[in-house]
VEXLUMGU-192019 format. One record per residue: residue number from 0; x, y, z negated of N, C-alpha, C in turn. Coordinates in Angstrom, 1 decimal. Each point is the difference from the previous one (the first is absolute). Example, Ala and Ser with C-alpha at 12.3 -4.5 7.8 and 13.67 -1.06 7.14 Angstrom:
2
zavo|n_east|n_north|n_up|ca_east|ca_north|ca_up|c_east|c_north|c_up
0|13.2|-5.7|-7.8|-0.9|1.2|0.0|0.9|1.2|0.0;
1|-0.4|1.1|0.7|0.9|1.1|0.0|-0.8|1.1|-0.8;
***
This chain:
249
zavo|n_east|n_north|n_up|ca_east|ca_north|ca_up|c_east|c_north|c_up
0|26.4|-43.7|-211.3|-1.2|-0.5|-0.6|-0.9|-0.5|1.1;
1|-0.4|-0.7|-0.1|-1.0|-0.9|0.7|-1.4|0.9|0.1;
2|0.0|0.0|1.6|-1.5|1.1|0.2|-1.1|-0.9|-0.1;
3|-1.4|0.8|-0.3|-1.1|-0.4|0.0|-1.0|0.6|0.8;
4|-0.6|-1.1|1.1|-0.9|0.4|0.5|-1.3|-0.5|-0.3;
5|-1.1|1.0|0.2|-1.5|-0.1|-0.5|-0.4|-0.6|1.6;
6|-0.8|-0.8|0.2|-1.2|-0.2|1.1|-1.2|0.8|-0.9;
7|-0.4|1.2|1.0|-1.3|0.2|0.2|-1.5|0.3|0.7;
8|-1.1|0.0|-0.5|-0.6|-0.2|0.7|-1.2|1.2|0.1;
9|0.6|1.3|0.0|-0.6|1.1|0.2|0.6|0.9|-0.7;
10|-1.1|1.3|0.1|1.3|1.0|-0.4|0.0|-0.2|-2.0;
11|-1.3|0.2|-0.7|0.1|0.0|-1.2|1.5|-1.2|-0.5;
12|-0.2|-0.9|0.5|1.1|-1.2|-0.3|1.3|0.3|0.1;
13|0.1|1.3|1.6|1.5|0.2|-0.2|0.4|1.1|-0.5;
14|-1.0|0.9|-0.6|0.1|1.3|-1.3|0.6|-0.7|-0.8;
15|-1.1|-1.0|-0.9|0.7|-0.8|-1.4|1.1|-0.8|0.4;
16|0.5|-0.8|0.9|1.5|-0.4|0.6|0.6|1.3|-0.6;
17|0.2|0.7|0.7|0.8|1.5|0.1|0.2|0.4|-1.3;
18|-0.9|0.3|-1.2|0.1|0.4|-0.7|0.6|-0.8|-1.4;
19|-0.4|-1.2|0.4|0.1|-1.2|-1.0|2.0|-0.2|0.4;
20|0.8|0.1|0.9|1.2|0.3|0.3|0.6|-0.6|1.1;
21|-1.6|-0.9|0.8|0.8|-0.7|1.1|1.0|0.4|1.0;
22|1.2|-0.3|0.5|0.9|0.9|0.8|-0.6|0.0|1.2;
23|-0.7|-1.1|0.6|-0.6|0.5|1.4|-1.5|-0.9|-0.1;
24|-0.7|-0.1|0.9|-1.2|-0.2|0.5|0.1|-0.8|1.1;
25|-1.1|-0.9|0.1|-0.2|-0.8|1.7|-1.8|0.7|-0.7;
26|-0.4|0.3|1.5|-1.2|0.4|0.4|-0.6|-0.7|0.7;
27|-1.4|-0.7|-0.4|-1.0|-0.8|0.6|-1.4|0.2|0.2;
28|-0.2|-0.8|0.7|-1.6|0.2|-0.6|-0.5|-1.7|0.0;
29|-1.3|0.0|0.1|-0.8|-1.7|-0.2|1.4|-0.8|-0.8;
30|-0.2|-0.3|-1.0|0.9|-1.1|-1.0|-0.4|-1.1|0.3;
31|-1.5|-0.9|0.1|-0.3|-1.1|0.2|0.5|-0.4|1.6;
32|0.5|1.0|0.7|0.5|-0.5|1.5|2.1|0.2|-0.4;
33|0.0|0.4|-0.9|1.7|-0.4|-0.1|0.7|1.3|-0.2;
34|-0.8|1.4|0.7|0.5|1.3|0.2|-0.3|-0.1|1.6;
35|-0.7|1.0|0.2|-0.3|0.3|1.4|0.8|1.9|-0.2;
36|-0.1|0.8|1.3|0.1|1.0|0.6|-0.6|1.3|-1.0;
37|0.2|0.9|-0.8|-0.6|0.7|-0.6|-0.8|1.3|1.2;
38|-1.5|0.3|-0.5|-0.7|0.7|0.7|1.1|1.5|0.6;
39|-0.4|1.0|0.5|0.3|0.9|0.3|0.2|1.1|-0.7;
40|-1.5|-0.1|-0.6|0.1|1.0|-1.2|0.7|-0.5|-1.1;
41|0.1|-1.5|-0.5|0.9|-0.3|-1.5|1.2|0.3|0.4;
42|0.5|0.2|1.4|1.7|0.3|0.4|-0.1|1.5|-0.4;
43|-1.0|0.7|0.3|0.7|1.1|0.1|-0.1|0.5|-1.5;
44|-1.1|-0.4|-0.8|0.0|0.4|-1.4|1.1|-0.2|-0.7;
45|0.5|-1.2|0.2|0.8|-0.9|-0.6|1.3|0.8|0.1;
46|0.4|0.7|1.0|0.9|0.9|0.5|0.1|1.5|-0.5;
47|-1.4|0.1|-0.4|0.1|1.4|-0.6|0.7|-0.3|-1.4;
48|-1.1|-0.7|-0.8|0.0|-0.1|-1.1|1.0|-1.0|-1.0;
49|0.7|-0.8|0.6|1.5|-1.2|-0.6|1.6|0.4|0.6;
50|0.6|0.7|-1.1|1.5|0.4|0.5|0.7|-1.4|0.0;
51|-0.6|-1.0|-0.8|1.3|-1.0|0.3|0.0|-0.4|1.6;
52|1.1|-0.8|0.5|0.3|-0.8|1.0|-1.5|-0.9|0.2;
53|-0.7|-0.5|1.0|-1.4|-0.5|0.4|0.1|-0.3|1.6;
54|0.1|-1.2|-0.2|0.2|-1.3|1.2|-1.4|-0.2|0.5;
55|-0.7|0.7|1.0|-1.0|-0.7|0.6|0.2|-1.3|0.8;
56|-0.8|-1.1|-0.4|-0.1|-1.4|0.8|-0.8|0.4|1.2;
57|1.0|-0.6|0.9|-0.8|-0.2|1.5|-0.5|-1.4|0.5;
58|-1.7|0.1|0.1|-0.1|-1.7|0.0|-1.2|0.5|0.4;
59|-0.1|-0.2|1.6|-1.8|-0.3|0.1|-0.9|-0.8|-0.6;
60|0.0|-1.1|-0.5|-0.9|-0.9|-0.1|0.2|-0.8|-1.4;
61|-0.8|-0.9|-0.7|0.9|-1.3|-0.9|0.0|-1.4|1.2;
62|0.5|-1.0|-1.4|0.6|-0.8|1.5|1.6|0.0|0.3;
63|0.3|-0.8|0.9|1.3|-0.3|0.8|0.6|1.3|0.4;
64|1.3|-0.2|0.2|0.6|1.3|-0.1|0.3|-0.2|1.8;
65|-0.5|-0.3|0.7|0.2|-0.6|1.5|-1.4|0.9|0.8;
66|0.6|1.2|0.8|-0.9|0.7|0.2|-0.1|0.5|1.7;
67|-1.1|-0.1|0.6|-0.3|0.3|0.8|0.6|1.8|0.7;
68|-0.1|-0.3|1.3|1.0|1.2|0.8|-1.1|1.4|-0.8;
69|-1.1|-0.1|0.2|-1.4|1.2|-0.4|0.7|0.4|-1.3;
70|-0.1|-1.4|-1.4|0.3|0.4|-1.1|1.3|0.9|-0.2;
71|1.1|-0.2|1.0|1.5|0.3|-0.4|-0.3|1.4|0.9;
72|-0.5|0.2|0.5|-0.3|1.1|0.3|-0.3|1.1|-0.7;
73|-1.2|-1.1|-1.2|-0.5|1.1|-0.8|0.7|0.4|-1.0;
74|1.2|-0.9|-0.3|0.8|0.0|-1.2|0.9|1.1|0.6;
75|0.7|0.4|1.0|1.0|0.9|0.6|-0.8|1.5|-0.5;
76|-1.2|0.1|0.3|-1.2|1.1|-0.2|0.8|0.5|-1.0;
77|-0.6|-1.5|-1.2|-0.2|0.5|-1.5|1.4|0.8|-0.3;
78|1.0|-0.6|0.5|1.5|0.3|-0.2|-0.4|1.0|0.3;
79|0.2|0.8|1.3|-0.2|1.3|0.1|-0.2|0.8|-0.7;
80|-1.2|-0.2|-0.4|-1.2|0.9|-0.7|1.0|-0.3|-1.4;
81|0.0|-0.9|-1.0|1.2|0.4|-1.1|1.0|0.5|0.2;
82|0.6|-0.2|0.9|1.5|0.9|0.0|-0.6|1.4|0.2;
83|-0.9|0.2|0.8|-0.6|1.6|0.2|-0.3|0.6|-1.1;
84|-0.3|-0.8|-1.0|-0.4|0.4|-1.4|1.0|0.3|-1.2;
85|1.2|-0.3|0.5|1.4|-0.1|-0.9|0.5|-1.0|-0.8;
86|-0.8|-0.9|0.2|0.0|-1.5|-0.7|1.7|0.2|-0.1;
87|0.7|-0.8|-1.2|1.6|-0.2|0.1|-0.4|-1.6|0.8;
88|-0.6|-0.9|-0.3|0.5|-1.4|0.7|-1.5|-0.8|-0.1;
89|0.1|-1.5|0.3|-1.4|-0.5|0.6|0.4|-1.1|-0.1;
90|-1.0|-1.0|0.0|0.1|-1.4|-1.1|-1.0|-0.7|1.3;
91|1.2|-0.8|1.0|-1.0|-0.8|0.9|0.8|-1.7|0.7;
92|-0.6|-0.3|0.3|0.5|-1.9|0.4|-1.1|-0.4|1.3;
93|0.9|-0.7|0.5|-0.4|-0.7|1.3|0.8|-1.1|0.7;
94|-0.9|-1.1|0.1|0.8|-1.9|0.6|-0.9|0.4|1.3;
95|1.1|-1.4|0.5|-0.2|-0.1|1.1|-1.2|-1.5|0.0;
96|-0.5|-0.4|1.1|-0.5|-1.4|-0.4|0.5|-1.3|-0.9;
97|1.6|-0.2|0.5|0.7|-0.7|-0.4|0.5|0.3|-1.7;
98|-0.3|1.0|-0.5|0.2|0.6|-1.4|1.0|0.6|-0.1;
99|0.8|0.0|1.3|1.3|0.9|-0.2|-0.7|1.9|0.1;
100|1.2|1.0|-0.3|-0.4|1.7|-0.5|-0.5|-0.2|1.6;
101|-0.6|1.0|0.2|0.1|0.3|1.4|1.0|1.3|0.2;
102|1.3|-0.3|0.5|0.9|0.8|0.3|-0.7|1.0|1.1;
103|-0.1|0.1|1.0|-0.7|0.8|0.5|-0.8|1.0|0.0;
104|-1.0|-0.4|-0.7|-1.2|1.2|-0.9|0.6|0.7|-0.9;
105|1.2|-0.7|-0.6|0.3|0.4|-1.6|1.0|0.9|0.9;
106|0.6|-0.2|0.8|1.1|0.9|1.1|-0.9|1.9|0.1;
107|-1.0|-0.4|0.8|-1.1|0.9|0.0|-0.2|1.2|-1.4;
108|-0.4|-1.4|-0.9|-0.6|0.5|-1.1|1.1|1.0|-0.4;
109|1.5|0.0|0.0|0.9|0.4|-0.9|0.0|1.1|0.7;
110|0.5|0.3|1.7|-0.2|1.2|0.6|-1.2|1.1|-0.5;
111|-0.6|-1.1|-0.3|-1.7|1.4|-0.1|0.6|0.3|-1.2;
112|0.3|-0.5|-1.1|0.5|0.4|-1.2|0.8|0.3|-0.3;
113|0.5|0.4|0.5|1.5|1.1|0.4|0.4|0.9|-1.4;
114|0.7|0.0|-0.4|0.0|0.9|-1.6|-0.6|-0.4|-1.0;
115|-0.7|-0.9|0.1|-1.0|-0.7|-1.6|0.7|-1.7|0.1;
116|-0.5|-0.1|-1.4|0.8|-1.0|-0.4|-1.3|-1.7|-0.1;
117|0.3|-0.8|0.7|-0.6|-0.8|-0.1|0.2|-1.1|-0.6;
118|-1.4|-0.2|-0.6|0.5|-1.3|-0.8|-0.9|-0.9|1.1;
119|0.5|-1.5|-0.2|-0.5|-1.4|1.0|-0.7|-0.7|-1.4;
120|-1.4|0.0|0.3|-0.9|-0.6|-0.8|0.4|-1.6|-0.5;
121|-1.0|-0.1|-0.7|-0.4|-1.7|-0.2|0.0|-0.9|1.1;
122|-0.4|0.8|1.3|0.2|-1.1|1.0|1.1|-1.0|-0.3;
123|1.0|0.8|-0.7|1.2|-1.0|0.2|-0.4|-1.3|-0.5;
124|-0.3|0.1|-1.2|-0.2|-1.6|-0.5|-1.2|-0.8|0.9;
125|-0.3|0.6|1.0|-1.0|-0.6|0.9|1.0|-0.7|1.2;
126|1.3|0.5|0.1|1.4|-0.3|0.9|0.2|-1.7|-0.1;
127|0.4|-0.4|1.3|0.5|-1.2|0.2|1.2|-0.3|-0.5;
128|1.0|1.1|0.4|1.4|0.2|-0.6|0.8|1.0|-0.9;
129|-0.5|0.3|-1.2|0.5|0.7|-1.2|2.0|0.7|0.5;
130|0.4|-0.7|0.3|1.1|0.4|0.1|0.4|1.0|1.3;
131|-0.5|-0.6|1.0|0.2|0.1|1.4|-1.0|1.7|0.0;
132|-1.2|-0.2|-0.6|-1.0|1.2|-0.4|1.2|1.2|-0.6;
133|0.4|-0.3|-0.9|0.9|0.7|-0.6|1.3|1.0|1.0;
134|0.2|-1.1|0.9|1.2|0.7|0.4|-0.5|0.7|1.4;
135|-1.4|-0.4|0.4|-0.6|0.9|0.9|-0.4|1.5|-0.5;
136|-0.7|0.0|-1.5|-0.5|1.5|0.1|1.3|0.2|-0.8;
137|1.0|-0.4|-0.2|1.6|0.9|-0.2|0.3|0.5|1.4;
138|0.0|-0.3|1.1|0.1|0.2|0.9|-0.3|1.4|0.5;
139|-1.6|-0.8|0.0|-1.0|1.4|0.1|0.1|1.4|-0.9;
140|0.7|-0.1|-0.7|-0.1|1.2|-1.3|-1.0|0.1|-0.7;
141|-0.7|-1.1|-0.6|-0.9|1.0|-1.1|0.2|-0.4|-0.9;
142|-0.4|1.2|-1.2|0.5|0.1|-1.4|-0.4|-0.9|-0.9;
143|-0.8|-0.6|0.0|-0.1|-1.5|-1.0|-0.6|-0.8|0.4;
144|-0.4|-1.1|-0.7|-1.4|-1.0|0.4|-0.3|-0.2|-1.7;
145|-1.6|-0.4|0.5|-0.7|0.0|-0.9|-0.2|-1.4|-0.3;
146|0.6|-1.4|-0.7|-0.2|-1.1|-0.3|-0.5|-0.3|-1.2;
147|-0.5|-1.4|0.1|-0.6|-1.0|-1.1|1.3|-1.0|0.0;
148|1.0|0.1|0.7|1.1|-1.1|0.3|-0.9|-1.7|0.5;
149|-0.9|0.8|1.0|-1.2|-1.0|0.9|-0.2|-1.3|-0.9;
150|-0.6|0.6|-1.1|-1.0|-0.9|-0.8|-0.6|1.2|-0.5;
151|-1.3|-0.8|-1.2|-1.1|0.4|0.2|0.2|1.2|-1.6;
152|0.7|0.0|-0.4|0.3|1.0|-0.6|1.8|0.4|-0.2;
153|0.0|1.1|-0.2|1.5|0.1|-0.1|1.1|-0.3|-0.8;
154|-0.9|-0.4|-1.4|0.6|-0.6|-0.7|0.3|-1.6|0.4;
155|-0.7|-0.6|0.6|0.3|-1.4|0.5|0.6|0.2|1.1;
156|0.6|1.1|0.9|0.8|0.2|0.9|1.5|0.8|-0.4;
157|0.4|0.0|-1.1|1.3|0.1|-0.5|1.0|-0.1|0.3;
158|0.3|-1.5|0.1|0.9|-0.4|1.1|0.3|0.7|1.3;
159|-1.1|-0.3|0.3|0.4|0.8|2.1|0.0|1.6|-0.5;
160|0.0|0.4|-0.4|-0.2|1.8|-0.8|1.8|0.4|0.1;
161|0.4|-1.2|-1.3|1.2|0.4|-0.3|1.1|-0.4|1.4;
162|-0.6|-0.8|0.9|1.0|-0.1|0.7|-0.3|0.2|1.1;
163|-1.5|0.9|0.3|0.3|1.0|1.0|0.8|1.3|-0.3;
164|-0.4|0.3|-1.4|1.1|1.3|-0.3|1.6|-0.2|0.0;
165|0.3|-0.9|-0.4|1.2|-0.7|0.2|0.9|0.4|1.5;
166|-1.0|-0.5|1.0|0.7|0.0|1.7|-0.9|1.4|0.8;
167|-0.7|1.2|-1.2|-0.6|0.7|0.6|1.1|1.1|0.5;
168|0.6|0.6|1.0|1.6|1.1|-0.2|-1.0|1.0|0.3;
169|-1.5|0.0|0.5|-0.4|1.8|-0.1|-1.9|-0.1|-0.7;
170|-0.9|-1.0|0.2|-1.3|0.3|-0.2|0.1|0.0|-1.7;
171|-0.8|0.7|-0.4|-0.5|-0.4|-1.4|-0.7|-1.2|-0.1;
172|0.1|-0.7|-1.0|-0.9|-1.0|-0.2|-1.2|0.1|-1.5;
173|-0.9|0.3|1.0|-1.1|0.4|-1.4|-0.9|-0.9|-0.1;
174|0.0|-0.7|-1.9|-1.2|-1.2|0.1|-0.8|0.7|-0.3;
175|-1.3|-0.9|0.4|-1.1|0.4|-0.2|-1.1|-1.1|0.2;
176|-1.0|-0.2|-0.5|-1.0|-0.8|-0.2|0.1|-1.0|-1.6;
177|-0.7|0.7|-0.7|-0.3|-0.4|-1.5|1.2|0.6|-0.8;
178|0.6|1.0|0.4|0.7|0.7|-0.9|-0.5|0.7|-0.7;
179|-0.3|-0.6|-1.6|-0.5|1.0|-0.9|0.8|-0.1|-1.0;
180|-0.3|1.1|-0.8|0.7|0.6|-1.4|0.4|-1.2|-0.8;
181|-0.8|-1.1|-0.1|0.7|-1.4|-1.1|1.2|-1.3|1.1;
182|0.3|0.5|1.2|1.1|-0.7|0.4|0.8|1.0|0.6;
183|0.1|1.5|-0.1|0.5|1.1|0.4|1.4|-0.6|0.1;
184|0.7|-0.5|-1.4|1.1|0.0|-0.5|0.7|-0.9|0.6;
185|-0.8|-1.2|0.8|0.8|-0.7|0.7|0.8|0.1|1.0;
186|-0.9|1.1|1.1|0.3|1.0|0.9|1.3|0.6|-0.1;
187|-0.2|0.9|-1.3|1.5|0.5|-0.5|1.1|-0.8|0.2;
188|0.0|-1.1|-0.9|0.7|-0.3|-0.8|1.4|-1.2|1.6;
189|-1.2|0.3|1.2|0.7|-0.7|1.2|0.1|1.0|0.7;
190|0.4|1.4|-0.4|0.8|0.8|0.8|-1.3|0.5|1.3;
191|-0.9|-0.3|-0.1|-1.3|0.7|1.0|0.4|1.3|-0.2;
192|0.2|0.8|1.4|-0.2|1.4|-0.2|-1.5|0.5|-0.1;
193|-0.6|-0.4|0.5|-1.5|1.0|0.1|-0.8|-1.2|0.4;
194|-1.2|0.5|-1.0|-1.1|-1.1|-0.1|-1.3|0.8|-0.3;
195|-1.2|-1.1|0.7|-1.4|0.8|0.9|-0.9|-0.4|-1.2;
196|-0.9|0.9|-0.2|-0.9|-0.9|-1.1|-1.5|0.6|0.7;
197|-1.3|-0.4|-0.5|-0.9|0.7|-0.2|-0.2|0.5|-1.1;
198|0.6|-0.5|-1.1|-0.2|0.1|-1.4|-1.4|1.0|0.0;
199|-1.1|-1.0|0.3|-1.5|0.5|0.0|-1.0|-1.0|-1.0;
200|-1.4|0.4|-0.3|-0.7|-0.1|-0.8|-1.3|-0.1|0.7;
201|-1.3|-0.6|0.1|-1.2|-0.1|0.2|-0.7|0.9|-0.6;
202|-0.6|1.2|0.4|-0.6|1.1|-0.3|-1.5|0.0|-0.2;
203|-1.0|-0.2|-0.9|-0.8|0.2|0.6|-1.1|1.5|0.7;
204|-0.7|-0.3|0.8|-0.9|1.4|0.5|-0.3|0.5|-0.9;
205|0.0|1.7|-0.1|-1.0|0.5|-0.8|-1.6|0.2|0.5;
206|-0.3|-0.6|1.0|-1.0|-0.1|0.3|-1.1|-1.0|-0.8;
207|-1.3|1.2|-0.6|-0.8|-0.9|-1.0|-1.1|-0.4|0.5;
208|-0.1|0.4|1.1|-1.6|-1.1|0.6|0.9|-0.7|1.3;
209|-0.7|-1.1|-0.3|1.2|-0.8|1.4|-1.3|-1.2|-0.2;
210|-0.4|0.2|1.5|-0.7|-0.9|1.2|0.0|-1.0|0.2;
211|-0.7|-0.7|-0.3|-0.2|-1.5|-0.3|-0.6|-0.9|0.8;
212|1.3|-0.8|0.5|-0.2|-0.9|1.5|-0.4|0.2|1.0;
213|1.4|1.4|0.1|0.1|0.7|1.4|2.0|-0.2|0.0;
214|0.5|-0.4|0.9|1.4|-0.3|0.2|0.6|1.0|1.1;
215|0.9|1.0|-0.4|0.6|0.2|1.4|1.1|-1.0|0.8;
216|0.4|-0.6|-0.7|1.2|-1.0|0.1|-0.3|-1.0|0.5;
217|1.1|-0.4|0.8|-0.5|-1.4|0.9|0.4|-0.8|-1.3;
218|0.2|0.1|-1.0|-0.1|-1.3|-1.0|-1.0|0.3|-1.0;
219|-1.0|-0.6|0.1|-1.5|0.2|-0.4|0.6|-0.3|-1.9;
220|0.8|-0.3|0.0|0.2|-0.1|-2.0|1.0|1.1|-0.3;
221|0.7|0.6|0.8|0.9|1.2|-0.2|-0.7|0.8|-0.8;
222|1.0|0.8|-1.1|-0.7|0.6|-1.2|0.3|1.8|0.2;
223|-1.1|0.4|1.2|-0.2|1.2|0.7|0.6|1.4|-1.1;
224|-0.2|-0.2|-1.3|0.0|0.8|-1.0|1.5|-0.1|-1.0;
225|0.7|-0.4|0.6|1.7|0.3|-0.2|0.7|-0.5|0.9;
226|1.3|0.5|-0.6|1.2|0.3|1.4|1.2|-0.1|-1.5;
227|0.7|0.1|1.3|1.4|-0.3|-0.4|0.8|1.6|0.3;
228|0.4|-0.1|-1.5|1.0|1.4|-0.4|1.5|0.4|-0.4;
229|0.9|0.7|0.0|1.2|-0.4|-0.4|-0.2|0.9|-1.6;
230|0.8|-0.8|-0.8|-0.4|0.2|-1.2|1.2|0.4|-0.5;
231|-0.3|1.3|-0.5|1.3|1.0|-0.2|0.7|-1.0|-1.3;
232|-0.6|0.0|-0.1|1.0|-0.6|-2.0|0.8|-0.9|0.5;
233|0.2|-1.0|0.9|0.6|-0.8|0.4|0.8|0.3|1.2;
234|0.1|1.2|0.2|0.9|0.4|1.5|1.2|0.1|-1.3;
235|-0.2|0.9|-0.4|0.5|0.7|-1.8|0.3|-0.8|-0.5;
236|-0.2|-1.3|-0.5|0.7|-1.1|-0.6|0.9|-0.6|1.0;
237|-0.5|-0.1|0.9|1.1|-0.9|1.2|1.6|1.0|0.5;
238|-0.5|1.4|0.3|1.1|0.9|-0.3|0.7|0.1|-0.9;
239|-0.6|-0.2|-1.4|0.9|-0.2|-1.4|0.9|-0.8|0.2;
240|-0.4|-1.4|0.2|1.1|-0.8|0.3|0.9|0.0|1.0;
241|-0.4|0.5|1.1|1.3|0.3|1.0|0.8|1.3|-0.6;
242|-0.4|0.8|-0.8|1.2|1.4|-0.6|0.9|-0.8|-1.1;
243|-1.0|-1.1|-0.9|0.9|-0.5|-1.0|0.7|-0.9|0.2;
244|0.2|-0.4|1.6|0.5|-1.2|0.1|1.3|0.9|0.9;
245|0.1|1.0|0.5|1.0|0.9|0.7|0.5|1.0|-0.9;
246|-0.3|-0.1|-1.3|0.5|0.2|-1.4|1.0|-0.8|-0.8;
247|-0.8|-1.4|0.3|0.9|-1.5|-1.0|1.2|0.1|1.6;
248|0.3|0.2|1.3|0.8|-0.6|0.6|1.2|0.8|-0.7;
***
């Protein structure tokens, strides 16, 4: 059966993931920057309180996935400090100028990660060479990549999907970006083993006095008083169809 993974973006989000039946978790934080590094304390909460599998993303910054010696520095830290925590694996990507992986760092990165399983981000569809990408982090060992099949959603990346899985002999290939519950089945139905969703909702604040034309956000129209949530009923519908579709095989 085809796994499902939740992106979320704190701890309440990855309770209802968990409970709603997602098999594992990617952990973030800031959503309008892509998924950055989760705080210190959301790692360690998040650790007490979710038995499923929970992939912290390592990503200093949003932005280009092309990082300065300081940043990659800070990213080895983070590794640390998760694996110190018992994390099972970690959700991170990194090009070189030219847009190729950066073999080198990602060499690094795997040593520090020694025992956990990594997945190679979205950078990929940021890659110059999809294929050549491919047979580098086969190389490197890590346990899947996380694609749109480098277009702008994953369902219009299909093609390159099915035929990276095709010539993949060890990474998982997990789509992701606009995988939701009304094109789930397409996913299936092309043999994807494991697919990323936020399957989230616009929440609003329960806050009832809210301050009027005062912004914390550098985008002066940003709507301070909701957020983005993962929305149990649809983790639960989207699992439905992956059990009844490993039912009809």
């Amino acid at each position: 059966m085809a796994k499902l993974e939740i992106c979320c973006y704190g701890i309440d989000c990855a309770l209802t993931a968990e409970q709603a039946g997602a098999d594992r978790i990617e952990l973030c934080a800031a959503p309008k920057e892509g998924g950055l590094t989760p705080s210190a304390g959301v790692l360690r909460k998040v650790k007490q309180l979710v038995s499923i599998p929970v992939h912290p993303i390592i990503r200093p910054r949003g932005g280009d996935f092309c990082y300065t010696e300081r940043e990659f520095a800070a990213m080895l830290e983070d590794i640390a400090f998760v694996r110190e925590l018992g994390y099972p694996g970690l959700v991170i990507g990194m090009l070189d100028e030219e847009g190729h992986v950066d073999v080198e760092r990602m060499k690094q990165v795997m040593d520090a990660s020694r025992g956990m399983a990594v997945t190679f981000h979205r950078a990929f569809d940021m890659c110059h060479n999809p294929t050549q990408a491919l047979e580098q982090l086969t190389d490197l060992g890590v346990a899947r990549i996380l694609t749109s099949g480098q277009q702008q959603s994953a369902e219009s990346g299909l093609s390159l999907l099915r035929e990276l899985k095709q010539h993949s002999r060890a990474p998982i290939i997990m789509a992701g970006s606009g995988v939701r519950l009304s094109n789930l089945q397409k996913f299936v139905e092309q043999g994807i083993d494991e697919v990323h969703s936020s399957a989230g909702q616009n929440v609003a604040s329960v806050m009832r006095y809210r301050k009027a034309g005062v912004s914390m956000s550098a985008d002066a129209e940003a709507d301070e008083f909701n957020r983005y949530c993962v929305d149990g009923d649809v983790v639960a519908a989207m699992k439905a169809v992956l059990v009844a579709a490993k039912t009809a095989a």
